[in-house]
C-alpha positions as CSV (number, residue, x, y, z in Angstrom):
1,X,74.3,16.7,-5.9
2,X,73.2,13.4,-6.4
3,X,69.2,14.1,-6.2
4,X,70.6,16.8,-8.9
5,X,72.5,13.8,-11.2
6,X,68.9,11.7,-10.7
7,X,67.1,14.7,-12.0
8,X,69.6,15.0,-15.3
9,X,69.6,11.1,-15.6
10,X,65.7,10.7,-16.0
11,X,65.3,13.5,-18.4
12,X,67.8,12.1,-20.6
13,X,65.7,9.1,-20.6
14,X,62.9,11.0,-21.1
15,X,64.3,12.4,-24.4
16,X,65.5,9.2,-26.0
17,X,62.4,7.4,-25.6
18,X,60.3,10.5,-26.4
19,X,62.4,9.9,-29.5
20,X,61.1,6.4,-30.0
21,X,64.1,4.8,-28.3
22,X,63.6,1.1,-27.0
23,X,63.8,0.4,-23.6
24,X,66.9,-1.8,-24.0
25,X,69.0,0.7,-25.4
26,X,68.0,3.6,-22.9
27,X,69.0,1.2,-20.3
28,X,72.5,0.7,-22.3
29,X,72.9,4.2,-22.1
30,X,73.0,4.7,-18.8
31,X,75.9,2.5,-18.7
32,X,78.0,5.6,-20.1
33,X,77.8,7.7,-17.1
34,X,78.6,4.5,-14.6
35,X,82.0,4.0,-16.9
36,X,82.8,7.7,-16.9
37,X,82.1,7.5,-12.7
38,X,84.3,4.4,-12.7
39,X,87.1,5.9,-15.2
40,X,87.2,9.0,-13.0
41,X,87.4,7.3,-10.1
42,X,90.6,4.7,-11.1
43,X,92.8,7.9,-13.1
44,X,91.3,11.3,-11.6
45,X,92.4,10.8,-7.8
46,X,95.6,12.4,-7.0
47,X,97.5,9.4,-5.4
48,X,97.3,9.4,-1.6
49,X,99.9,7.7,1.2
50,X,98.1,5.1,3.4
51,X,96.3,6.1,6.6
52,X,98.2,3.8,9.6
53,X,95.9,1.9,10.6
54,X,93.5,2.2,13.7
55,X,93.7,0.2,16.7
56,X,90.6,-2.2,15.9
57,X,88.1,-2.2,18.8
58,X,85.6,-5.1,19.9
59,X,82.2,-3.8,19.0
60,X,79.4,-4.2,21.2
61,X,75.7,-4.2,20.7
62,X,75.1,-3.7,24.4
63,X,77.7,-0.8,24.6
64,X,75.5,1.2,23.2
65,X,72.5,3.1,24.8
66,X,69.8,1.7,25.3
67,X,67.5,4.4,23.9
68,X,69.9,4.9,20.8
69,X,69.2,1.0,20.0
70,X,65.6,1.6,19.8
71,X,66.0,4.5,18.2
72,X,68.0,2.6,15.6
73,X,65.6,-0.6,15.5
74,X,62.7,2.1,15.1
75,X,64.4,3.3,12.0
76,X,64.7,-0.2,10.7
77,X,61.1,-0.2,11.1
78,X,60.6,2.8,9.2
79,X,62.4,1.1,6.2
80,X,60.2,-2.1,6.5
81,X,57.1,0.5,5.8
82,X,59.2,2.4,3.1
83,X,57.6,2.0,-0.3
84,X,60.1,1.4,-2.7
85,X,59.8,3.5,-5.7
86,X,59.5,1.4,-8.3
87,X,55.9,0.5,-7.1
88,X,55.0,3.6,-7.4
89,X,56.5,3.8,-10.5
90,X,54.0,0.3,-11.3
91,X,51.6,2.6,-9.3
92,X,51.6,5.4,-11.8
93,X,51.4,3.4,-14.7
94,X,48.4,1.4,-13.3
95,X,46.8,4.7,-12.7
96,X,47.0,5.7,-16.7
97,X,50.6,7.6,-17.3
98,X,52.5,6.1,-20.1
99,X,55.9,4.7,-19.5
100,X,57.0,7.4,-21.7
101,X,56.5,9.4,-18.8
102,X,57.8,8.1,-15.9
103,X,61.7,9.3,-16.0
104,X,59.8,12.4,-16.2
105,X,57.7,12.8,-12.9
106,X,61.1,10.9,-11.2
107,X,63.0,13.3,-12.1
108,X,60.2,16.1,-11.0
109,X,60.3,14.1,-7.7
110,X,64.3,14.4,-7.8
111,X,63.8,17.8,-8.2
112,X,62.0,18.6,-5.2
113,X,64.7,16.4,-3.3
114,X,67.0,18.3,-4.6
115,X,65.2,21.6,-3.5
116,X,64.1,20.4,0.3
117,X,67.0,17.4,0.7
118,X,69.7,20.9,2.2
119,X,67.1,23.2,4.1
120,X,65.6,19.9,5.4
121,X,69.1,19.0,7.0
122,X,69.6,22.3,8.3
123,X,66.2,22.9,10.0
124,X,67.1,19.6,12.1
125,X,70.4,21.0,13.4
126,X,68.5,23.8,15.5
127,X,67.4,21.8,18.8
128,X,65.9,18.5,19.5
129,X,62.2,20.2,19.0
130,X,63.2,21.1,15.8
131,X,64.2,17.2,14.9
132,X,60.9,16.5,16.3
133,X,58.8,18.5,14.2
134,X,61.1,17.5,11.2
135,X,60.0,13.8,11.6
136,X,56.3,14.7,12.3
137,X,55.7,16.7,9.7
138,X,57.7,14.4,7.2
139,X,56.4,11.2,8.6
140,X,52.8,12.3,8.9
141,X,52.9,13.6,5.3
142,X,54.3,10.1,4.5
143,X,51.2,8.4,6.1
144,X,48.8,10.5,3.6
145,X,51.1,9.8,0.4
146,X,51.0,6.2,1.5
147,X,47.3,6.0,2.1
148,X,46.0,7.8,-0.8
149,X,46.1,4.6,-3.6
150,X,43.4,6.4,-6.5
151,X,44.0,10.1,-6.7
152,X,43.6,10.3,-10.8
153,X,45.5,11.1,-13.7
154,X,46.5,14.6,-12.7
155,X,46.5,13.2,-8.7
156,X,49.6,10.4,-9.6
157,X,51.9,13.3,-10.3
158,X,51.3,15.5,-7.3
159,X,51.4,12.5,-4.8
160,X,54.5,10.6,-6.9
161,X,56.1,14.1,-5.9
162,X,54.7,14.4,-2.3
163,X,56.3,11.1,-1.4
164,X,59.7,12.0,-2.3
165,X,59.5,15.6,-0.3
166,X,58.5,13.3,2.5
167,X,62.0,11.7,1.9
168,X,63.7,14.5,2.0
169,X,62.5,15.9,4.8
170,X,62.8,13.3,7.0
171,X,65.9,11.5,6.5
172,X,68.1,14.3,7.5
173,X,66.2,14.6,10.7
174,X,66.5,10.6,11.5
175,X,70.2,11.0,11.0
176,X,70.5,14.1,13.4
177,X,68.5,12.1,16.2
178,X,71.2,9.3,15.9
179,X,74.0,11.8,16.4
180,X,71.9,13.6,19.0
181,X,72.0,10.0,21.2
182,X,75.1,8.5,20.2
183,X,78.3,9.7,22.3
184,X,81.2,10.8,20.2
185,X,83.1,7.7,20.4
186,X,80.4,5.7,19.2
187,X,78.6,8.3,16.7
188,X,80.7,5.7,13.8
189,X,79.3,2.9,14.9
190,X,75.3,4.2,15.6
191,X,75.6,5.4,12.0
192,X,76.9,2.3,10.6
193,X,74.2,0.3,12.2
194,X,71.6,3.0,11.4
195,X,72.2,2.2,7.8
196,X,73.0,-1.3,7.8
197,X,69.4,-1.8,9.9
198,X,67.7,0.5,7.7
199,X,69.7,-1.1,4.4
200,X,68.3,-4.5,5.6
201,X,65.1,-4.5,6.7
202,X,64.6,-2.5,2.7
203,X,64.3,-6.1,1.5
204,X,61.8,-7.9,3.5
205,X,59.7,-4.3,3.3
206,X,59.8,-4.9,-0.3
207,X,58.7,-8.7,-0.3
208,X,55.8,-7.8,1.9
209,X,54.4,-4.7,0.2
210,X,54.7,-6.4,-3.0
211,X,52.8,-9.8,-1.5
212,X,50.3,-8.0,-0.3
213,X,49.9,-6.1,-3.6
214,X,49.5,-9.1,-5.7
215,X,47.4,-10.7,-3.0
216,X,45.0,-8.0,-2.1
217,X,45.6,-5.6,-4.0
218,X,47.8,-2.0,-4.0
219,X,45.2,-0.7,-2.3
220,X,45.6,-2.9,0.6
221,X,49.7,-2.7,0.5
222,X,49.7,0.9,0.5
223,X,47.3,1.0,3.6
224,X,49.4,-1.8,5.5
225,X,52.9,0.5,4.8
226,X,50.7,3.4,6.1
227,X,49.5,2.1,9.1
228,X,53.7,0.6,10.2
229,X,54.8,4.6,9.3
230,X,52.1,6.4,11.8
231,X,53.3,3.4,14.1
232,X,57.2,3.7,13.9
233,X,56.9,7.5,13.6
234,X,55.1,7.4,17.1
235,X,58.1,5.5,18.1
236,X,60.8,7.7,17.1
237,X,59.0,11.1,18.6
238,X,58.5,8.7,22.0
239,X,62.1,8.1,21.6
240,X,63.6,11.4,20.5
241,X,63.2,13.6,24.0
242,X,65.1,16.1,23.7
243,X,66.1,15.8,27.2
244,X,67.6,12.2,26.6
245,X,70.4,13.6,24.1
246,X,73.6,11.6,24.9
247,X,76.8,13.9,26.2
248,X,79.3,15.0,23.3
């Protein structure tokens, strides 16, 4: 549902400055939907008596496994290599396609999320072979997204589109190698750190793709966020033995 909100989004965009709408006031109208979230949010939930609360719990680093920490630091390193998509949104419009058009091919590439995100997260739930081949076939497909920098006009929109399946595919299967490793009492905490790691590590991805962009070129950056992928996606298949899965 909400790779099916950022399909609806972007072709409202599309629309308003198809009709010669400034950019400003496209980006004031997607202020509209955010209020409505907000409104629906403070007056549509039916009130609710408080949970008692938990007993709180020391957390540990070191409790956990030690393969489900790698596991979780090799995600983080998967993020560093991410490429966030507003550089290939700068990407595309290097490459020739008019602003005009880019809430267009995002929402195509919503789309296909939106189409792979729910087989993609059941495929993973099979056996730890099938997580394996999720993240090798995602990963791998990444790699060639990431390395291909000058496809053409017609090329921007098929690999713009590529990337995002790669998404899709392979954060489902990340998530069900953490619960594959993590124990049931600490499944809360793997996932928390999964996304705070991968959350984290967005940033400094971002500062280095984009200084190697403006330094040697997009070429060059999208080469460098290749090369960490096929590197951290080795990682996680070394790390995802199916016959390391921790007991439920």
């Amino acid at each position: 549902m909400d790779h099916a909100g950022a399909v609806v989004g972007p072709l409202l965009a599309f629309g308003l400055l198809a009709a010669q709408a400034d950019l400003e006031h496209v980006f004031l109208a997607s202020a509209i939907p955010g209020a409505l979230v907000i409104a629906l949010l403070v007056f549509g939930l039916p009130p609710v008596a408080p949970a008692a609360p938990a007993t709180a719990q020391r957390f540990s680093w070191r409790a956990l496994h030690g393969r489900l920490r790698a596991i979780i630091l090799t995600a983080g390193l998967l993020a560093v290599a991410s490429v966030p998509e507003v550089f290939v949104v700068l990407w595309a419009t290097q490459a020739g396609m008019a602003v005009t058009w880019v809430p267009l091919v995002w929402a195509a590439a919503s789309l296909v999320k939106m189409l792979i995100a729910m087989p993609a997260g059941i495929f993973p739930t099979g056996s730890g072979a099938c997580r394996c081949c999720s993240v090798l076939v995602g990963e791998g497909d990444r790699v060639v997204a990431a390395g291909v920098c000058q496809p053409g006009a017609v090329g921007v929109w098929a690999l713009f589109v590529a990337y995002a399946a790669t998404l899709a595919m392979t954060e489902p299967a990340e998530r069900a190698l953490i619960g594959d490793h993590a124990t049931a009492g600490e499944r809360g905490t793997a996932f928390g750190l999964y996304h705070l790691t991968s959350g984290v590590l967005v940033l400094p991805g971002a500062v280095i793709f984009g200084s190697l962009w403006q330094a040697l070129g997009s070429a060059t950056a999208f080469a460098a966020a290749a090369a960490i992928t096929a590197l951290a996606a080795a990682l996680m298949l070394a790390l995802a033995s199916p016959s390391r899965r921790a007991a439920p």
